[in-house]
N, C-alpha and C positions, 0 to 999 in steps of 0.2 A: 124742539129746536127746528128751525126752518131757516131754509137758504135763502137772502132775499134779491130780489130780482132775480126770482127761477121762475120761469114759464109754468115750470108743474106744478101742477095740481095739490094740495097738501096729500090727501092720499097717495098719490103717487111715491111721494117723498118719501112718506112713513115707510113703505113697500119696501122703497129700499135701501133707506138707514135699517130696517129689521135687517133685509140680507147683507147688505155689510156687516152687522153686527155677527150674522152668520157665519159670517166669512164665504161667502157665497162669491163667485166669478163671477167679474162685471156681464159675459159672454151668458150666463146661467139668468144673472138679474134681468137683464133686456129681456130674455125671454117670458121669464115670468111676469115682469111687469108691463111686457109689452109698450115700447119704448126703444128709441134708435138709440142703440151702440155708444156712440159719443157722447148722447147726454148720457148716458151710466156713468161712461168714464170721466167725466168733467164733472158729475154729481160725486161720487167717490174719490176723485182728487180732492174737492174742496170739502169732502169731511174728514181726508190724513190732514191735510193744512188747518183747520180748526182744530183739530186733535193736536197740531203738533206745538200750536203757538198757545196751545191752552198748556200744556207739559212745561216749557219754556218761561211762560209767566207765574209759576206755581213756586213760592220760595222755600219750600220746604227742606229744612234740617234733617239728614240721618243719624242715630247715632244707636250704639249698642254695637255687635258684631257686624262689621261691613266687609265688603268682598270689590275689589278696584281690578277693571279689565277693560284690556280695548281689543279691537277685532278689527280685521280689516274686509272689506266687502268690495266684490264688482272684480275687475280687470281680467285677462286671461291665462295670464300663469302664475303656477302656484308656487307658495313660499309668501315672507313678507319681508324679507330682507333686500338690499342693493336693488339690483333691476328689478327684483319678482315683484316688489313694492308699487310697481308705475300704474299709473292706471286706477289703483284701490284708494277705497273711502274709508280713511281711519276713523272709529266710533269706539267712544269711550264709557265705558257703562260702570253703574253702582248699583251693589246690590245690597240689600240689610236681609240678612240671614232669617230666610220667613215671612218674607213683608214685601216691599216694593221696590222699583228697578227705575232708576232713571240714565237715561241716555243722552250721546252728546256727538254730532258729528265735529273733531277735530280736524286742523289740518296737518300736524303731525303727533305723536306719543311723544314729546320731551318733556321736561320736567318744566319748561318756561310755563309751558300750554298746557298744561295739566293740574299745575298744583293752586291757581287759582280758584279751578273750578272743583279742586277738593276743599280749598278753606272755603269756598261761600254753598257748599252743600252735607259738608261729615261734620257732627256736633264735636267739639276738644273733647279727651277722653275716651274720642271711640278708640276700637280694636277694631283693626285696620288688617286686612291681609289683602295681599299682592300676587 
């Protein structure tokens, strides 16, 4: 896979999708790849956004034992209730016991916003826990 209309070089590129894949800091990759800063980070932006909208287009059904949770991320104070709530990115995730995990930024945990996105991803018949 290659970014197109990137300046770099394919080697370069390879260099560092490998270190992403590492999990390597953008701060770590530039160096080793020898390359400014920003292109790392604008190189690694546009491979979470290929990742994310590839995850998103994938219609894939779970079904057997699933596991439903959301989590809230970001903001400054802790808790997730009335005020502590401000500020946080509610993310809603599924998980199939032993398998795969798909994710979902909502905008809130109600049941309006939530339960369509269990009937078009949990096969009927799963076992469901909350």
């Amino acid at each position: 896979m290659y970014v197109k209309h990137c300046k770099l070089r394919n080697n370069k590129q390879l260099e560092l999708m490998k270190y992403f894949v590492a999990g390597t800091t953008v701060r770590t990759a530039t160096d080793l790849v020898e390359i400014h800063r920003n292109t790392a980070v604008r190189f690694f932006h546009d491979l979470r956004v290929k990742i994310a909208q590839a995850q998103q287009n994938r219609s894939e059904q779970f079904g057997g034992k699933i596991e439903l949770d959301e989590s809230y991320f970001g903001g400054v104070r802790k808790g997730r209730r009335g005020r502590g709530a401000a500020g946080k990115v509610a993310v809603f995730g599924i998980l199939k016991r032993g398998g795969k995990v798909y994710t979902q930024i909502v905008l809130d945990a109600k049941t309006d916003t939530l339960m369509p996105i269990i009937r078009n991803r949990i096969k009927p018949d799963s076992v469901v826990y909350t």
